[in-house]
The first five atom37 places (N, CA, C, CB, O) and aatype in JSON, in Angstrom:
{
  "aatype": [20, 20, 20, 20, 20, 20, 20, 20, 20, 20, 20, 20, 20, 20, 20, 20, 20, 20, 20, 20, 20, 20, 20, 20, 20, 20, 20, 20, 20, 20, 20, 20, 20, 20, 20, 20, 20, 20, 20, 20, 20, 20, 20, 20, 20, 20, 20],
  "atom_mask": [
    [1, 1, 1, 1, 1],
    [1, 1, 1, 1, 1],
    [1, 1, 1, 1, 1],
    [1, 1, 1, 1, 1],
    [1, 1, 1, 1, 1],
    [1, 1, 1, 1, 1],
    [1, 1, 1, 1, 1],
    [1, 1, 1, 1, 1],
    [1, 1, 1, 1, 1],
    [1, 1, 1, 1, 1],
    [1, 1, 1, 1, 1],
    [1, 1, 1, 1, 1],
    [1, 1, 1, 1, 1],
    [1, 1, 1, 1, 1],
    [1, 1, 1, 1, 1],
    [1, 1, 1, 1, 1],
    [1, 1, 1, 1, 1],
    [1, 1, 1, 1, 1],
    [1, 1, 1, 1, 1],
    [1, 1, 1, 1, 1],
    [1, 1, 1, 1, 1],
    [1, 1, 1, 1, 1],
    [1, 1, 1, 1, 1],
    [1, 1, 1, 1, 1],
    [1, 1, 1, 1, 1],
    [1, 1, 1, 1, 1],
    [1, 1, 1, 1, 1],
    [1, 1, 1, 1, 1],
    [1, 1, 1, 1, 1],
    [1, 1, 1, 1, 1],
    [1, 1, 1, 1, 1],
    [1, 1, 1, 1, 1],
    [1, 1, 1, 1, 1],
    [1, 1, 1, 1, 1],
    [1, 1, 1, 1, 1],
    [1, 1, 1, 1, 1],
    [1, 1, 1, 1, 1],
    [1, 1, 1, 1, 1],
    [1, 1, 1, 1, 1],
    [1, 1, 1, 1, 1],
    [1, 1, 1, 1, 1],
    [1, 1, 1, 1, 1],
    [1, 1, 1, 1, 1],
    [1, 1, 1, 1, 1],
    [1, 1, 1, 1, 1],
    [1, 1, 1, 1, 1],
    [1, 1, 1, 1, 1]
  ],
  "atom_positions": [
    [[-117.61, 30.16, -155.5], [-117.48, 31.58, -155.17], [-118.84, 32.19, -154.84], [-116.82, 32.34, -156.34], [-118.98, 32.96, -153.89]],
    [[-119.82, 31.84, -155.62], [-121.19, 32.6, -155.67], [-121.76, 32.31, -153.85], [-122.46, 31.72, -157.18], [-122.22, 33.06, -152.99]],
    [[-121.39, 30.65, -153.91], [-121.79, 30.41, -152.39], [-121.18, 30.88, -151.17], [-121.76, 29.19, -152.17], [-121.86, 30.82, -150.14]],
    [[-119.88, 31.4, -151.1], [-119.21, 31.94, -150.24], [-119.75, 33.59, -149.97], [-117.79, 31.73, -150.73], [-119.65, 34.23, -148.92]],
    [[-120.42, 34.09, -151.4], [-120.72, 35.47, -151.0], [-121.83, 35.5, -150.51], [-120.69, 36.42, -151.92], [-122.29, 36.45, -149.88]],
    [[-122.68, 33.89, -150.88], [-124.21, 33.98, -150.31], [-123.87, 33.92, -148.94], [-125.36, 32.72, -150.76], [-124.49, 34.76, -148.28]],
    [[-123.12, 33.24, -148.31], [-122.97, 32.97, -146.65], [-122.31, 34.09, -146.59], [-122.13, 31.59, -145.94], [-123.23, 34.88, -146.34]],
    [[-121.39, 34.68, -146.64], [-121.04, 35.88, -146.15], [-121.71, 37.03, -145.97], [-120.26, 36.18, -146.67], [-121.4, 37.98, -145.25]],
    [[-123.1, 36.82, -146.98], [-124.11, 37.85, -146.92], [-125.04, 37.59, -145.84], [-124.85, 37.97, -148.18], [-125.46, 38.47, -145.09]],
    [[-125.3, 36.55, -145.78], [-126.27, 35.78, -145.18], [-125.79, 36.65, -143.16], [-125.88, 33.55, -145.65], [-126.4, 37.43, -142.43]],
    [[-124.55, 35.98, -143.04], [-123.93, 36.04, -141.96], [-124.11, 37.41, -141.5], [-122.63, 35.61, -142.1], [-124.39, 37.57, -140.31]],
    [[-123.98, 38.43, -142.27], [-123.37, 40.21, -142.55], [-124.92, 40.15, -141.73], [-123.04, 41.3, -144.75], [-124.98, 40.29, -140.51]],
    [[-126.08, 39.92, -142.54], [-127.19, 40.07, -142.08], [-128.0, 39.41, -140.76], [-127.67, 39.87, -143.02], [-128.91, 39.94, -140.13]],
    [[-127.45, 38.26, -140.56], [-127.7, 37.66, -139.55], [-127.0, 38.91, -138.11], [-126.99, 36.02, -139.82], [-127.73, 39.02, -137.12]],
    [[-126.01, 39.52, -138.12], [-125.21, 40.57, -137.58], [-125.95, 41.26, -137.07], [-124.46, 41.26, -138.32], [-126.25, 41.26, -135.88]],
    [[-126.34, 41.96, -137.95], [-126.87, 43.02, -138.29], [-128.52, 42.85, -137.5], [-126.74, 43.15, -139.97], [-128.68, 43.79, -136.72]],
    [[-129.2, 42.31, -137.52], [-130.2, 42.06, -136.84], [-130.38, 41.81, -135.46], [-130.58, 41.32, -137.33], [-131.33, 42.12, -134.73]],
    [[-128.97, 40.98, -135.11], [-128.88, 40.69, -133.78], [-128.16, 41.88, -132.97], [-128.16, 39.37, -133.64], [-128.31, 41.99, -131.75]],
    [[-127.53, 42.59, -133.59], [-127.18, 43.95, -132.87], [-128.92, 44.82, -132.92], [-125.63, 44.99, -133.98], [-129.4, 45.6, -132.1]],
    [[-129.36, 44.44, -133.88], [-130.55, 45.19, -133.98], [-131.69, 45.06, -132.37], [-131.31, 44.5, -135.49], [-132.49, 45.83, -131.85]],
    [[-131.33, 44.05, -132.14], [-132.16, 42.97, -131.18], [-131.85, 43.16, -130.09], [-132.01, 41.54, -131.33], [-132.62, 43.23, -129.14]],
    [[-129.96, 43.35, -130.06], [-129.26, 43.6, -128.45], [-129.83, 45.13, -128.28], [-127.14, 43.53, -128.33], [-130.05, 45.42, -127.11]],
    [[-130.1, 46.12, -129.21], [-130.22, 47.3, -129.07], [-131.3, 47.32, -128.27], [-130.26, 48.0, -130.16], [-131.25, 47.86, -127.17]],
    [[-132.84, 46.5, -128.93], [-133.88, 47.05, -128.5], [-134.4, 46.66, -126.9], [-134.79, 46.74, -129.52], [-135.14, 47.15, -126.04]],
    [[-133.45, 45.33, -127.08], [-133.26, 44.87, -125.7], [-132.77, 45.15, -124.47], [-132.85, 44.18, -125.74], [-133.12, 44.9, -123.32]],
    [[-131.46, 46.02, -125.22], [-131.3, 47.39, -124.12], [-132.07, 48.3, -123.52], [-130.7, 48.24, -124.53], [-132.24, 48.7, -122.36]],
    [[-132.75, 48.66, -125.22], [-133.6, 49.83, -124.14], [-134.76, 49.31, -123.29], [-134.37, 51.08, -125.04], [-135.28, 49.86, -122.32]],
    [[-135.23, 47.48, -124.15], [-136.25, 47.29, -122.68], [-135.94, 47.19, -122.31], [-137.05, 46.76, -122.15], [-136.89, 46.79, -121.64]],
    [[-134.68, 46.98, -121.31], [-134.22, 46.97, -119.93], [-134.26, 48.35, -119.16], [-132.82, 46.47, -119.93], [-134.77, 48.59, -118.06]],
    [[-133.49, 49.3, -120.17], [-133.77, 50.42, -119.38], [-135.05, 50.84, -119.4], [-133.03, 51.42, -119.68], [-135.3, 51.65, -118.51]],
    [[-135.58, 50.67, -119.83], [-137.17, 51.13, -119.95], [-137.41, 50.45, -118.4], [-138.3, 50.31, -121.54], [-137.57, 51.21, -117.45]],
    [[-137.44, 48.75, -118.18], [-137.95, 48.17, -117.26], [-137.72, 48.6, -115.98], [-137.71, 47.11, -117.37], [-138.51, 48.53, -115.03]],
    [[-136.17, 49.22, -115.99], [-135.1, 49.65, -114.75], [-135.84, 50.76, -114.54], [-133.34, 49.98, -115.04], [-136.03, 50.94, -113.33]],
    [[-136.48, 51.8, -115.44], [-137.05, 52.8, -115.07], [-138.66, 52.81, -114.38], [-136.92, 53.49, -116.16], [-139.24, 53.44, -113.5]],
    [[-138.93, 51.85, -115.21], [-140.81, 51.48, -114.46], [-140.51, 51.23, -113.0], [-141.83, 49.68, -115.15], [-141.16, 51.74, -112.09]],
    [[-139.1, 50.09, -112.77], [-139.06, 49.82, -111.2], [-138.69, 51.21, -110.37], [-137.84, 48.6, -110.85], [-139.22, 51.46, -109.28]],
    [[-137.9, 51.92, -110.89], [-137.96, 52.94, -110.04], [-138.76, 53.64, -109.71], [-137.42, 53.53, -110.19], [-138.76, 54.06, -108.55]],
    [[-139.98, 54.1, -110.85], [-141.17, 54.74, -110.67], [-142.01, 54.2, -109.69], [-141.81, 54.82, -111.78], [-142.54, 54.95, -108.87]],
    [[-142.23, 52.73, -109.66], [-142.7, 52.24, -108.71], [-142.32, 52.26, -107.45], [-142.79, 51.4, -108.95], [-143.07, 52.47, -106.5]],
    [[-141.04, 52.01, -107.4], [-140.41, 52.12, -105.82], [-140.7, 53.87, -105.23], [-138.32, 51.73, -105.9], [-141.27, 54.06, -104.15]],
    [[-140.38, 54.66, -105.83], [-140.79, 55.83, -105.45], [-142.04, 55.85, -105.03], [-140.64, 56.67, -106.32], [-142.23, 56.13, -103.84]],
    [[-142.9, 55.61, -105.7], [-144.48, 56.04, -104.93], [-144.7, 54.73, -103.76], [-146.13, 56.02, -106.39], [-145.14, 54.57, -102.62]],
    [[-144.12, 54.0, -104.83], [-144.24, 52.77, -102.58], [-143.98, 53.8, -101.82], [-142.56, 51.12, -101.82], [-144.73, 54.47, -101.11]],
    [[-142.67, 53.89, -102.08], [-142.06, 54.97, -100.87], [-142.98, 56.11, -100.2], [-140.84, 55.84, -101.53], [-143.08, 56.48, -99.03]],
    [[-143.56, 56.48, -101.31], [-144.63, 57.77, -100.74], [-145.68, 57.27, -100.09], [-145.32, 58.71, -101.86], [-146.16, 58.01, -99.23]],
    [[-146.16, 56.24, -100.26], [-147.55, 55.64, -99.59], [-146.89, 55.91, -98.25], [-148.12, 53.81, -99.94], [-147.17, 56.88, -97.54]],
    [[-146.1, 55.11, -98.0], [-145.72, 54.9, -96.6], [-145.52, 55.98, -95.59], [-144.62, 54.25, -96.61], [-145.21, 55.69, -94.43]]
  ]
}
């Protein structure tokens, strides 16, 4: 029993981190999606 709650804890937390991870990974994307646009805009203006 004791070992079933250790893996179930274990797991809960393993979860929990990797949503933590998809999150921040989201926002570097949007973060990244946003640098490219900033960039494409002022290309645009050079020209």
């Amino acid at each position: 029993m004791l070992y079933y709650e250790h893996t179930m804890t274990k797991t809960v937390t393993t979860r929990t981190s990797t949503a933590a991870n998809n999150r921040s990974r989201v926002k570097q994307i949007a973060h990244d999606s946003t640098v490219q646009k900033v960039i494409h805009i002022l290309h645009n203006k050079k020209q």
